[in-house]
GUMAR-973304 format. One record per residue (C-alpha): x, y, z. Coordinates in Angstrom, 1 decimal. Each point is the difference from the previous one (the first is absolute). Example, Ala and Ser with C-alpha at 12.3 -4.5 7.8 and 13.67 -1.06 7.14 Angstrom:
<pts>
{pt {12.3; -4.5; 7.8}}
{pt {1.4; 3.4; -0.7}}
</pts>
This chain:
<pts>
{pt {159.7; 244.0; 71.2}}
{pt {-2.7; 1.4; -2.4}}
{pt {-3.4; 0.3; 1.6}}
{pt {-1.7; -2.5; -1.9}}
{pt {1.0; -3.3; -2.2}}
{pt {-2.3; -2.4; -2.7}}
{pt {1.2; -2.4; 2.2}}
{pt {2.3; -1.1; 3.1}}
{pt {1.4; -3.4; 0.4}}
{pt {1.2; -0.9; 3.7}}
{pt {2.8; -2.7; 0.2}}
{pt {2.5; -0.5; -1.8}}
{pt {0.9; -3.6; -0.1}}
{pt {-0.9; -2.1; -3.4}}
{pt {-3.6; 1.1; 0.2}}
{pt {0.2; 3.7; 0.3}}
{pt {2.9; -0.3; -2.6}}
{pt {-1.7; -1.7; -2.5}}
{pt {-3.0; 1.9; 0.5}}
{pt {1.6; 3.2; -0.8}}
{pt {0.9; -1.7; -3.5}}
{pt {-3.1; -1.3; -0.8}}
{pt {-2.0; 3.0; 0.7}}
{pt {-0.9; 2.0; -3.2}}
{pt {2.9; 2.2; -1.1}}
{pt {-1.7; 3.6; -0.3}}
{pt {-0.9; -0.6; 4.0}}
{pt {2.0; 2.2; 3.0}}
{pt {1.4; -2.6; 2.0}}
{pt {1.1; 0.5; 3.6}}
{pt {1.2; -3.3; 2.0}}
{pt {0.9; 0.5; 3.6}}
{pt {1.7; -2.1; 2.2}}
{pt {-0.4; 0.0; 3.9}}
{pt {3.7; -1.0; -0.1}}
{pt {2.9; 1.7; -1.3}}
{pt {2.7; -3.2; 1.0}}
{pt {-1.1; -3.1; 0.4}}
{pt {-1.1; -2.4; -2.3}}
{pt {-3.1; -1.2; -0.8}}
{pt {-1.4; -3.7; 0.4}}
{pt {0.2; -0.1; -3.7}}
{pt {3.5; 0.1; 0.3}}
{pt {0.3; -2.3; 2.7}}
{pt {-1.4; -2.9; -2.4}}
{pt {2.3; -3.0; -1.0}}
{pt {-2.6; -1.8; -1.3}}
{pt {-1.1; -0.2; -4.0}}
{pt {-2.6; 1.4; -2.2}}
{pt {-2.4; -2.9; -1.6}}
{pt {-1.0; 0.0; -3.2}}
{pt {-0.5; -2.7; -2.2}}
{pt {3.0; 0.9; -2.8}}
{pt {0.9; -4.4; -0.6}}
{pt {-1.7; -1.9; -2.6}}
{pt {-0.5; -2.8; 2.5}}
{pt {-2.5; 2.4; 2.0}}
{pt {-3.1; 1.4; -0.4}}
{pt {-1.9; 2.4; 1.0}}
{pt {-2.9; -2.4; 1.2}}
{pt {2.8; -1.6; 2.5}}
{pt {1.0; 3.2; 1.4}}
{pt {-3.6; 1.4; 0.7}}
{pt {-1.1; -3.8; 1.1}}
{pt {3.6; 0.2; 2.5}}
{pt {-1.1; 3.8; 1.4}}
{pt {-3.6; -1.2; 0.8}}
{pt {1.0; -2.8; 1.5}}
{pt {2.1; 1.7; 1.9}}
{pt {-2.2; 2.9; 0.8}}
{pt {-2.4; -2.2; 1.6}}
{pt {-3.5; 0.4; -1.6}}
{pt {0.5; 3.7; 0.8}}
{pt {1.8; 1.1; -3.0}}
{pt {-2.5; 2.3; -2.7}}
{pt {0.3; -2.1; -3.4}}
{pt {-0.1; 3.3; -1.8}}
{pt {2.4; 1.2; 1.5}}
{pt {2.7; -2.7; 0.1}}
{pt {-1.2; 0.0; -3.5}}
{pt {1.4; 3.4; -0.7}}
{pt {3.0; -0.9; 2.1}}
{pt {1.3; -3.1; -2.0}}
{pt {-0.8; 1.2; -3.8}}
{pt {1.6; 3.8; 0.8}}
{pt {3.0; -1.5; 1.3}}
{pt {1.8; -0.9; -2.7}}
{pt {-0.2; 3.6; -1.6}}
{pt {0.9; 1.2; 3.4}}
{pt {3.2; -2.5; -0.4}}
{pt {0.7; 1.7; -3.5}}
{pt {-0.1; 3.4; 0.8}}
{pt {2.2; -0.6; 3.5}}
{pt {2.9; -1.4; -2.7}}
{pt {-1.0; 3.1; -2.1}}
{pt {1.0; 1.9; 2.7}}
{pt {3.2; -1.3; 1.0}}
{pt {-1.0; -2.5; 2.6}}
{pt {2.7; -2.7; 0.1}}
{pt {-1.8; -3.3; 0.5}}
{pt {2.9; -3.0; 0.6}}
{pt {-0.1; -1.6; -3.6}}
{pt {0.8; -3.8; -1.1}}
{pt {1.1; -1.0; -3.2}}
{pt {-3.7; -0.7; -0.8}}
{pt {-1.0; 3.8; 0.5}}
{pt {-1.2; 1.6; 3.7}}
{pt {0.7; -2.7; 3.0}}
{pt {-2.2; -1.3; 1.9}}
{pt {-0.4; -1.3; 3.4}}
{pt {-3.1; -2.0; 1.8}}
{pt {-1.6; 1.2; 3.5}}
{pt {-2.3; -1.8; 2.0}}
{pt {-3.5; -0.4; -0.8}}
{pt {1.2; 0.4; -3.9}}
{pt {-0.8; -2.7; -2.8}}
{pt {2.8; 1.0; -2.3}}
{pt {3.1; 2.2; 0.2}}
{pt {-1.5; 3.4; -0.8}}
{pt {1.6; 1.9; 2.5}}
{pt {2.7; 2.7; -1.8}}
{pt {2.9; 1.2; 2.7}}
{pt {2.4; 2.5; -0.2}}
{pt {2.6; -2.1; 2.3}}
{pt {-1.6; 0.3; 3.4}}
{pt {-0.7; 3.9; 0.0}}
{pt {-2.8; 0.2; -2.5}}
{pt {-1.8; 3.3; 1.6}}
{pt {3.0; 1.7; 0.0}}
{pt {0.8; -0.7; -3.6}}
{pt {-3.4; 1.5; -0.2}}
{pt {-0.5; 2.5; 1.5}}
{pt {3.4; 1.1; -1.7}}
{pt {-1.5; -0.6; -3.4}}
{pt {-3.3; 2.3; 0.5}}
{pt {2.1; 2.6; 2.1}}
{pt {2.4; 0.3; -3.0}}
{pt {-3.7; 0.5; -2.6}}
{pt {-1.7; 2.2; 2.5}}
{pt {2.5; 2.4; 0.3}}
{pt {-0.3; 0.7; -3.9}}
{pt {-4.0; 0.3; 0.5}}
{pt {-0.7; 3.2; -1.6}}
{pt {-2.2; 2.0; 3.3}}
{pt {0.6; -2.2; 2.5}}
{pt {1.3; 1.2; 3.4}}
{pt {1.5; -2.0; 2.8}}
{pt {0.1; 1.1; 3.4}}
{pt {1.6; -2.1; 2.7}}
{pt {-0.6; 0.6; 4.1}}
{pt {-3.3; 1.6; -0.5}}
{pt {-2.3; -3.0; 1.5}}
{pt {-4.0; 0.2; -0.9}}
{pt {-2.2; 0.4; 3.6}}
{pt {-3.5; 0.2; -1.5}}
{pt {-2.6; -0.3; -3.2}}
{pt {-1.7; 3.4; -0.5}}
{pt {-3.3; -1.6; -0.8}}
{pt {-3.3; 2.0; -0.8}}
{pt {-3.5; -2.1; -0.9}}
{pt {1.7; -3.3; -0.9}}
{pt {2.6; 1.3; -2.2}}
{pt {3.5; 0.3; 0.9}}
{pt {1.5; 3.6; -0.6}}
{pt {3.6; 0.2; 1.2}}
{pt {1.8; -0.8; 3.1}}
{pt {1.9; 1.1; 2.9}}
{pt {3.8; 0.4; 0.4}}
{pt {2.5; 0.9; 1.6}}
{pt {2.7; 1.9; -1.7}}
{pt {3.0; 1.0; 2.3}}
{pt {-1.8; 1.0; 2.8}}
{pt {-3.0; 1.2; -1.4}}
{pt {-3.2; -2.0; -0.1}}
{pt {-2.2; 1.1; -2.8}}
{pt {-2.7; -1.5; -2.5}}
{pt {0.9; -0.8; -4.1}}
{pt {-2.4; 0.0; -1.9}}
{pt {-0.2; -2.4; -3.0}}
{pt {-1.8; -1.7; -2.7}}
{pt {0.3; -3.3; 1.7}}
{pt {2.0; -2.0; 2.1}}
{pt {1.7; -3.3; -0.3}}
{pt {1.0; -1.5; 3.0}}
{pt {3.1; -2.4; -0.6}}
{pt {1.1; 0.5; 3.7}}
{pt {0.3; -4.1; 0.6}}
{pt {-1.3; -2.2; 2.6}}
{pt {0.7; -0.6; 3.5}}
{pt {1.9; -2.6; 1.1}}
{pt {2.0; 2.1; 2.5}}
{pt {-3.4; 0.1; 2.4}}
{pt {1.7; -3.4; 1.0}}
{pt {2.7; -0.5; 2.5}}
{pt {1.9; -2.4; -2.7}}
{pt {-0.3; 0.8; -3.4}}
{pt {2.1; 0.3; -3.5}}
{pt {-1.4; 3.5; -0.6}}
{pt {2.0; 3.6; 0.5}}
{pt {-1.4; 2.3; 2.7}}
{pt {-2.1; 1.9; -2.1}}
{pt {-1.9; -3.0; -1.3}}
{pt {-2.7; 1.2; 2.6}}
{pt {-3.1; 0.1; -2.0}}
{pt {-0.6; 3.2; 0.5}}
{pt {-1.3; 0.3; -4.1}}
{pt {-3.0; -2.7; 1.4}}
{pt {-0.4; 2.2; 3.4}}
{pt {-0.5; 3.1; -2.0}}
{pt {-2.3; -1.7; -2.6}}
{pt {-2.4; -1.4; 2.8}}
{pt {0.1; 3.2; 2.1}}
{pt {-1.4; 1.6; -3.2}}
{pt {-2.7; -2.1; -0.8}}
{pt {1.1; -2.3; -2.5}}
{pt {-0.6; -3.2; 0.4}}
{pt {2.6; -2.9; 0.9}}
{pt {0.2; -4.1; -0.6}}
{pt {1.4; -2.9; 1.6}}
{pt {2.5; 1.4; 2.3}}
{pt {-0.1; -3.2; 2.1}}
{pt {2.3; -1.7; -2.7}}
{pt {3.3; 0.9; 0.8}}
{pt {3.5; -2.6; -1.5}}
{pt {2.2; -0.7; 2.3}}
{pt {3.4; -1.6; -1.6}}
{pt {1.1; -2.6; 1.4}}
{pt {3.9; 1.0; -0.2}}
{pt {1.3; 3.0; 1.4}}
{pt {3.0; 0.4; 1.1}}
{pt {-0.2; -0.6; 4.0}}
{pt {2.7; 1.5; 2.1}}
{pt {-0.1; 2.3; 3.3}}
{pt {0.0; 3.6; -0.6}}
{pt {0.4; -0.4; -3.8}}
{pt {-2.9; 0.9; -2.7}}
{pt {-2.0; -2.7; -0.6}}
{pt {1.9; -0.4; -4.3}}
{pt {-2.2; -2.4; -2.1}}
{pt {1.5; -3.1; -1.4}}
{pt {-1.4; -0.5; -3.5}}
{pt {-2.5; -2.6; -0.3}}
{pt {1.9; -0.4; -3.2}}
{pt {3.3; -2.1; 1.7}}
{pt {-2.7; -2.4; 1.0}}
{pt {-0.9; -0.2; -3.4}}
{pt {3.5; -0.6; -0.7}}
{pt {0.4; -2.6; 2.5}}
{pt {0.2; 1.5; 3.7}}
{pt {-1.2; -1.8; 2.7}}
{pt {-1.6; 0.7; 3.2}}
{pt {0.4; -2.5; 3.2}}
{pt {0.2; 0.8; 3.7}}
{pt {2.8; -1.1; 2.7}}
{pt {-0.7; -3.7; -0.4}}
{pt {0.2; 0.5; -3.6}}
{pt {-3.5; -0.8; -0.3}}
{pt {-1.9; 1.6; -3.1}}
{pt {-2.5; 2.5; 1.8}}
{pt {-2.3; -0.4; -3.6}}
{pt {0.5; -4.1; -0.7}}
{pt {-4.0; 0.0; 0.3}}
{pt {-0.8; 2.5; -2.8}}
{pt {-1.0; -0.5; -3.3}}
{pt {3.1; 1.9; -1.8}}
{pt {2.5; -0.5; 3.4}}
{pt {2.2; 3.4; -0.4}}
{pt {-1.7; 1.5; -3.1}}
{pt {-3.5; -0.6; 1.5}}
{pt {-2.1; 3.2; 0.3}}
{pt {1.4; 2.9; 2.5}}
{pt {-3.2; -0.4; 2.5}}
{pt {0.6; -3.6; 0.1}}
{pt {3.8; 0.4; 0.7}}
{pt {-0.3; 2.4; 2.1}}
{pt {-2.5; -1.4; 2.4}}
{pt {2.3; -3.2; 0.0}}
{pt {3.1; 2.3; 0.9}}
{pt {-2.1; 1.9; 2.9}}
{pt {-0.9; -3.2; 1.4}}
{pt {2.7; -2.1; -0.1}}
{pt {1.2; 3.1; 1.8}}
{pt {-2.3; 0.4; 2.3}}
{pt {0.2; -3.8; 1.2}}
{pt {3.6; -0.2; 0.2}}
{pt {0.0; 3.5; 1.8}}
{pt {2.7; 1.9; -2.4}}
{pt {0.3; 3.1; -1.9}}
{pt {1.0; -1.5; -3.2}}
{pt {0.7; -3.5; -2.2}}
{pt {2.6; 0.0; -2.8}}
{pt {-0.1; 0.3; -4.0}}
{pt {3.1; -1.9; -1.5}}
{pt {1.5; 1.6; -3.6}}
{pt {2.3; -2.3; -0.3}}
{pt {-1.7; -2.0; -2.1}}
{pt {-0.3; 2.5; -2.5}}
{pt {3.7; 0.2; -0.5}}
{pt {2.4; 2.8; -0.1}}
{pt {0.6; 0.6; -3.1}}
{pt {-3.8; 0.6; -0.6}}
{pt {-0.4; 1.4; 3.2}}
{pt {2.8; 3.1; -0.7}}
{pt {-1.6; 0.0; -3.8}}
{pt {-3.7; 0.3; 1.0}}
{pt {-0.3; 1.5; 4.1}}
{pt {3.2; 2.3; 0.3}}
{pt {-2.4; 2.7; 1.8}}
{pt {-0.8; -3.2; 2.6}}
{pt {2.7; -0.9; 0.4}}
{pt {2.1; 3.5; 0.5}}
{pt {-3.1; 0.8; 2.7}}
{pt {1.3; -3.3; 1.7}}
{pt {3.3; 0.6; 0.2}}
{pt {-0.3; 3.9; 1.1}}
{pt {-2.0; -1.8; 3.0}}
{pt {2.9; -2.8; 0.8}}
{pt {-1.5; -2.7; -1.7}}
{pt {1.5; -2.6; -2.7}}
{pt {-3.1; -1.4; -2.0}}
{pt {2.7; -1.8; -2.7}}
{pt {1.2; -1.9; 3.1}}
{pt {-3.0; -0.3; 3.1}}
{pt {-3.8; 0.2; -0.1}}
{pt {-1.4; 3.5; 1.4}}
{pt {-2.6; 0.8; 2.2}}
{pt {-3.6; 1.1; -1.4}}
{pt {-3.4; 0.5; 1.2}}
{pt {-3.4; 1.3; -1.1}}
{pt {-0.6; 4.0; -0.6}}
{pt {-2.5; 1.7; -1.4}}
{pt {0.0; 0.3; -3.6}}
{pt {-2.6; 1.4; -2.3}}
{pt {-3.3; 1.4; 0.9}}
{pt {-2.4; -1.5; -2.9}}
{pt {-3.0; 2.4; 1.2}}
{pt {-0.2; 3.4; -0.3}}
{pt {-2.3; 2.9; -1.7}}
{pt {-2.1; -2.2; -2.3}}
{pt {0.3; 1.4; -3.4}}
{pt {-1.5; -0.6; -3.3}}
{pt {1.9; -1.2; -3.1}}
{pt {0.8; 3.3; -0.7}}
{pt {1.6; 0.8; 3.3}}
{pt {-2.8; 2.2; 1.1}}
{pt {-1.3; 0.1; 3.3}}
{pt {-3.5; 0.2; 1.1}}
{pt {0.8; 3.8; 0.8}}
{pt {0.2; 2.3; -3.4}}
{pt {3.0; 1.3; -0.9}}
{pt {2.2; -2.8; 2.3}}
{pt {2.1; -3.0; -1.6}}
{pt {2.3; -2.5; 2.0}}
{pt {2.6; -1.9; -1.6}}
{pt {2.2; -2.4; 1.4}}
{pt {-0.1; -1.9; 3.4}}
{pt {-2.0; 2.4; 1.7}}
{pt {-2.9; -0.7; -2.9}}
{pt {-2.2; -3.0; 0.0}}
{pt {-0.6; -0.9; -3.5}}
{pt {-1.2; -3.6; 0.6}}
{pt {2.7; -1.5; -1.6}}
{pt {1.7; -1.4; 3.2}}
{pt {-3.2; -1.0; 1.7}}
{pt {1.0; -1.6; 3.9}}
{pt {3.5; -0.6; -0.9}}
{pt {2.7; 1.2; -3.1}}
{pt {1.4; -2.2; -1.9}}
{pt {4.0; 0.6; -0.1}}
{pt {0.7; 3.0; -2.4}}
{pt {-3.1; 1.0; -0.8}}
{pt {0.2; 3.3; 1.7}}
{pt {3.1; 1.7; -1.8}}
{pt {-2.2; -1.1; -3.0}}
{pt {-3.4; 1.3; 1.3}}
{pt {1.8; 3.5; 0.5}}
{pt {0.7; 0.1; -3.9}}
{pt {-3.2; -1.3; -1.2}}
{pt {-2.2; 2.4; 2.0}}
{pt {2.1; 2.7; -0.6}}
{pt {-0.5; -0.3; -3.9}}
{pt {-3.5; 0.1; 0.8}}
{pt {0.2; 3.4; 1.0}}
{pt {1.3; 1.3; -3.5}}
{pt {-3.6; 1.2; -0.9}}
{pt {-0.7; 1.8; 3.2}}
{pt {-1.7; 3.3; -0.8}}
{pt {0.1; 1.9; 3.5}}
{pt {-2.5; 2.2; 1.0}}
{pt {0.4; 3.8; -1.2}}
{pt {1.4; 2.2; 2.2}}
{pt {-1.2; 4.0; 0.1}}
{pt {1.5; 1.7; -2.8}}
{pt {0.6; 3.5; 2.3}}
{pt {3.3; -0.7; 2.0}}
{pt {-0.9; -0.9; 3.9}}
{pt {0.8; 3.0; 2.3}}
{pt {3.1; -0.7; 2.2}}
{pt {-1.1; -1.8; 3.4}}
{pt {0.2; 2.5; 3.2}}
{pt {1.8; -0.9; 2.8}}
{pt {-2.1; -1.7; 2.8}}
{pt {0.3; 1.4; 3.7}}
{pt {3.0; -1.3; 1.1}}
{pt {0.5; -3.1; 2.8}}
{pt {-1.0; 1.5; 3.2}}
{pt {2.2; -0.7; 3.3}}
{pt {-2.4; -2.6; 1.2}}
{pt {-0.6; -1.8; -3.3}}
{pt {3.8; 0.1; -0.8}}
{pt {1.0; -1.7; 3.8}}
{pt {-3.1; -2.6; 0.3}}
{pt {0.3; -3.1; -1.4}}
{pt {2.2; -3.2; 0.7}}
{pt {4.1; 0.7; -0.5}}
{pt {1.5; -1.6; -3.1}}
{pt {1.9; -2.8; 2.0}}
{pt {-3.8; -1.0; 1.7}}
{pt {-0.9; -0.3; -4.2}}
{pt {2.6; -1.8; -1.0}}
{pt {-0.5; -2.6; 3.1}}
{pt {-3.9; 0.4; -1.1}}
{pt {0.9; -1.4; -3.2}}
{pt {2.4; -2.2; 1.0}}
{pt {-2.9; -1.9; 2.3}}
{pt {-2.6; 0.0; -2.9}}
{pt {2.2; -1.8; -1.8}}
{pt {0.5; -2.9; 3.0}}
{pt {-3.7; -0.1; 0.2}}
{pt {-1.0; -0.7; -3.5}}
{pt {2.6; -2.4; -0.3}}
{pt {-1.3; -2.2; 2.6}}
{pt {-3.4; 0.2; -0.4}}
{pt {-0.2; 0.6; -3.9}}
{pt {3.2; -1.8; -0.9}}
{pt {0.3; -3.8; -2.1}}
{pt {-2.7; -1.2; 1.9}}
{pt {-2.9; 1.7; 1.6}}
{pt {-2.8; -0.3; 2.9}}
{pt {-3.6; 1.7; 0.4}}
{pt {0.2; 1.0; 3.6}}
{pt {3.8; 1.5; -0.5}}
{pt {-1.2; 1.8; -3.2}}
{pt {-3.0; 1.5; 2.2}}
{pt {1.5; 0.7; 3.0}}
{pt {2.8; 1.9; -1.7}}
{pt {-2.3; 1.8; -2.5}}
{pt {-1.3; 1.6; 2.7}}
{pt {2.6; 1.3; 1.6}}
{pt {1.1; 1.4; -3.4}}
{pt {-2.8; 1.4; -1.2}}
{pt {0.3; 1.8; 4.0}}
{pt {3.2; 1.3; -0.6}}
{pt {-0.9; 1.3; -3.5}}
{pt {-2.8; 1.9; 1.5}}
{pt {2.6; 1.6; 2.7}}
{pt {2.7; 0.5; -2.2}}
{pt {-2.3; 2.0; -2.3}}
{pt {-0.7; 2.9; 1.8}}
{pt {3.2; 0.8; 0.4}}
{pt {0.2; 3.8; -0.7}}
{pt {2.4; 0.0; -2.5}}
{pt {-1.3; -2.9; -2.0}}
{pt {-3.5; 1.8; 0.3}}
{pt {1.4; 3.4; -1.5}}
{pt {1.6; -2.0; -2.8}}
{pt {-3.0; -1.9; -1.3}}
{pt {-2.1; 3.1; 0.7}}
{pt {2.2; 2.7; -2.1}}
{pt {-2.4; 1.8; -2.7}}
{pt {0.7; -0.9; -3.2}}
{pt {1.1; 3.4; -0.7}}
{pt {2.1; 0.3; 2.6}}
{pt {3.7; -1.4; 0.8}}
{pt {1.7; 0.0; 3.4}}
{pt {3.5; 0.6; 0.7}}
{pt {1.3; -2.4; 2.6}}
{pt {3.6; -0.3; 1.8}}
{pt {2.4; -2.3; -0.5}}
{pt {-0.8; -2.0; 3.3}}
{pt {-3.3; 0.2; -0.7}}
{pt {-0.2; -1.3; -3.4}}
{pt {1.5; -3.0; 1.2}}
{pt {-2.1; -0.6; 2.5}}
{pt {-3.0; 0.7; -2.6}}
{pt {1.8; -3.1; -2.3}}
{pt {0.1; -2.6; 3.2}}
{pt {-3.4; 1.4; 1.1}}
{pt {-1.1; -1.2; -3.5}}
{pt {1.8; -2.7; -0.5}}
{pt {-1.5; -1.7; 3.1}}
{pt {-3.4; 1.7; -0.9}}
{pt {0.1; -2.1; -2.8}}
{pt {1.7; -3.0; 0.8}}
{pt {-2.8; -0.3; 2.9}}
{pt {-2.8; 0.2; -2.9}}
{pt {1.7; -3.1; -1.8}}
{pt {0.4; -1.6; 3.1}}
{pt {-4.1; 0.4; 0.6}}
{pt {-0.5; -0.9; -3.4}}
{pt {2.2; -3.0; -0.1}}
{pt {-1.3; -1.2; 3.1}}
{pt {-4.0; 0.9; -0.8}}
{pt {0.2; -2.4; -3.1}}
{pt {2.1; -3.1; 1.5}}
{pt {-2.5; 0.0; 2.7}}
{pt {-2.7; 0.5; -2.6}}
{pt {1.0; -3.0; -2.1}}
{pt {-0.9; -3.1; 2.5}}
{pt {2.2; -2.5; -2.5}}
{pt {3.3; -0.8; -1.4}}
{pt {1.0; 1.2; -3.0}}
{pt {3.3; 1.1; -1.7}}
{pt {2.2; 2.0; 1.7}}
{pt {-3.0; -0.1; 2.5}}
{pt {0.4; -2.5; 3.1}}
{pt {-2.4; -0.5; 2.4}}
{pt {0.6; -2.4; 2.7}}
{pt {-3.2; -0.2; 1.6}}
{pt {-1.3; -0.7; -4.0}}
{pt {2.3; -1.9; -1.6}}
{pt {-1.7; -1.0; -3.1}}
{pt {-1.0; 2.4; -2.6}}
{pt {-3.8; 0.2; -0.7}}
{pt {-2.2; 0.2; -3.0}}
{pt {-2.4; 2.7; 1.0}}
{pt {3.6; 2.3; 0.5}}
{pt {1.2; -0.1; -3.8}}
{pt {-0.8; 3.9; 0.6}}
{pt {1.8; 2.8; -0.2}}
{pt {0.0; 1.8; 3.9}}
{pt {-0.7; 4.2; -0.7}}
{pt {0.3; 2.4; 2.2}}
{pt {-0.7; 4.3; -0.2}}
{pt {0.1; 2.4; 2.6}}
{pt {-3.3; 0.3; 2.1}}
{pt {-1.2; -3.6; -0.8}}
{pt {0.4; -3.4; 1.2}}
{pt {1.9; -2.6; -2.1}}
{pt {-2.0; -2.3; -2.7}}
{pt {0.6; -1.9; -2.7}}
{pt {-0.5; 0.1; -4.1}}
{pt {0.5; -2.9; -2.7}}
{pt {3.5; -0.6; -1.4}}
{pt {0.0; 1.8; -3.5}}
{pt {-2.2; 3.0; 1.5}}
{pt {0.8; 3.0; 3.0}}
</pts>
């Protein structure tokens, strides 16, 4: 790779994607990806894209529905930007090949709960991937633009408040880039729980590497947990659109009782809601999961609107045409993450986040349903003015090679099999304490013993000769112990989140969004605040529309 870029992009689901077409043409464009095989969350996504595209809608409805929706949390300006962008952003995805299911009338479209009209667009029930394949297909033919897959971003270089570059590792050697500026599109972190919808490398290590730097994060207590996730042993937990409800799917439980008779909107009543009502109806009848009937949707429509469902299903044994399936709660969609600007920029110079691992303010304490595929497009237009900051005009000498590992440093250290089972218990813990619902003394007691283990797990040797290599330096590893450097990391980082997540939910005494407390219930006036947190500081709060 060339020793320095105008800018580098990491992630490469919709928002890194469409971030390397919005950015100015005459820019060098470098977009890594920490993965070279599997696919990203934005590909994962069955769900729609809203925009208000009927004349029956309006723009006031849909920004009225995602307020509602968000809370009291949601930035005005900022859903705003969302809801009169999205159209555009709807015109320039057909532009580019994007194949939206049409009706007679023009693009189809479906409703999803917490929606006023039917201003949700679908491409059958695989929406991100017809997405993704639309922007791969444009950015390839971005004139400067170079993608690198399997090289994963470790650290921001960061000098005085400004962001310079980053560190990577590239095959086995772990050097610094540096670079213009750096958008982080890495995604959330739903796979910090033990039961979520999200790939594996949906870790939030984009928010982890943000905070470590200095920049400053927002409302990472508000975390969507969907209600209908696939639920069977030793299989991934596969989302079940929200979008068959809105087609007519129904939930019950073994008695054929309806586990969400009491809400206001039954099936298609906010995720929180349902999802609370699932845990426990649960919890109280001591199972692992209720049922979601398709049949009332019908075949026909079923085969013609959810193949992808409904091929997952019967890969896994099951005939949703002809028996209700099983389905529980999983986390979803993180709406916090490094607050932003409307411009994408972070409160460090030189640092943008698009995507799910940005806060914008448009979701507030909980999404409404497809307003993240959208969010993605909008923001990443917003970056099509970025003017990164000059890099030196004399070329950078080559890097020298650090000292190499020593014995010692190369042997101490937990084993990779003790990381992986690490991992694997994080994720237990902030499921059951930081799950669909929520107490203060779990939230402490396991904060502690996080923020504990953090402190342990960073003075590893290894880890500590990583985050301290000289920026004009870059260190040759083996292959054993680069991957013991990536699960060092990973957990490094996944244990930041974990504190983070944890900090804020025990932060906010209330209940709020995709923010359940059982010892307070009820959300309070005095909390319509956003929750902040940076690196050094304790937690406080700042006015919606502001931090």
């Amino acid at each position: 790779m060339a020793p320095h870029w105008d800018v580098v992009v990491v992630g490469s689901g919709a928002a890194g994607l469409m971030t390397c077409l919005e950015l100015p043409p005459q820019l060098r464009v470098l977009l890594l990806s920490k993965s070279s095989s599997p696919p990203s969350a934005s590909r994962w996504a069955q769900g729609g894209i809203a925009a208000v595209t009927g004349a029956d809608d309006s723009f006031a409805s849909h920004i009225a529905d995602t307020l509602k929706a968000g809370a009291g949390l949601c930035d005005p300006a900022a859903v705003e930007v969302l809801v009169r962008e999205a159209p555009a952003c709807v015109g320039r995805l057909v532009q580019l090949g994007m194949d939206f299911d049409r009706s007679p009338q023009g693009l189809s479209t479906t409703l999803e709960a917490a929606h006023s009209h039917r201003r949700v667009l679908h491409a059958q029930d695989r929406t991100g991937g017809a997405l993704v394949d639309a922007l791969e297909r444009e950015v390839r033919r971005r004139p400067g633009l170079e993608q690198r897959k399997g090289i994963p971003a470790l650290q921001l270089w960061v000098e005085n408040g400004q962001c310079l570059g980053l560190q990577v590792l590239e095959g086995h050697r772990l050097r610094w880039l540096r670079t213009g500026a750096v958008v982080l599109a890495s995604g959330g972190g739903g796979h910090l729980f033990a039961h979520t919808t999200n790939p594996a490398q949906a870790s939030g290590d984009g928010v982890a590497m943000a905070w470590s730097a200095g920049a400053l994060v927002r409302d990472l207590e508000f975390v969507q947990f969907h209600p209908t996730a696939l639920m069977l042993p030793d299989a991934p937990h596969f989302l079940i659109s929200e979008a068959v409800r809105g087609e007519g799917a129904r939930l019950f439980d073994d008695a054929g009782r309806s586990p969400v008779a009491r809400l206001e909107g039954g099936d298609l009543a906010p995720r929180d809601q349902v999802s609370r009502a699932l845990a426990r109806c649960m919890a109280e009848q001591g199972v692992t999961h209720l049922w979601l009937d398709l049949r009332p949707v019908g075949r026909e429509r079923l085969e013609r609107q959810f193949p992808t469902i409904l091929r997952r299903c019967r890969e896994l044994g099951l005939a949703p045409g002809d028996a209700p399936i099983p389905v529980a709660p999983a986390a979803h969609y993180w709406m916090g993450g490094i607050g932003t600007d409307l411009e994408a920029a972070t409160s460090l110079r030189g640092l943008y986040a698009v995507g799910e691992v940005a806060s914008t303010g448009v979701h507030g304490a909980n999404r409404l349903a497809s307003n993240s595929l959208m969010e993605c497009l909008v923001f990443a237009r917003r970056l099509r003015h970025l003017q990164p900051q000059t890099l030196p005009t004399a070329p950078l000498s080559a890097p020298c090679e650090a000292p190499a590992l020593s014995a010692a440093e190369a042997r101490s250290g937990p084993d990779e099999a003790t990381l992986i089972a690490a991992i694997a218990d994080l994720r237990r813990l902030c499921w059951q304490v930081a799950g669909v619902e929520r107490r203060g003394v779990d939230l402490i007691g396991a904060l502690r013993r996080v923020r504990s283990e953090r402190s342990g797990h960073e003075r590893s040797p290894l880890l500590r000769r990583a985050h301290d290599l000289p920026h004009d330096q870059e260190l040759t590893l083996t292959p054993e112990q680069s991957r013991r450097l990536l699960l060092l990391q990973d957990l490094r980082q996944r244990l930041v989140l974990a504190e983070l997540l944890m900090e804020a939910a025990a932060f906010r005494v209330e209940s709020r969004g995709g923010h359940h407390r059982t010892d307070a219930p009820s959300p309070q006036p005095f909390w319509r605040r956003h929750t902040v947190q940076r690196r050094g500081r304790s937690p406080l709060t700042t006015p919606v529309g502001q931090g």
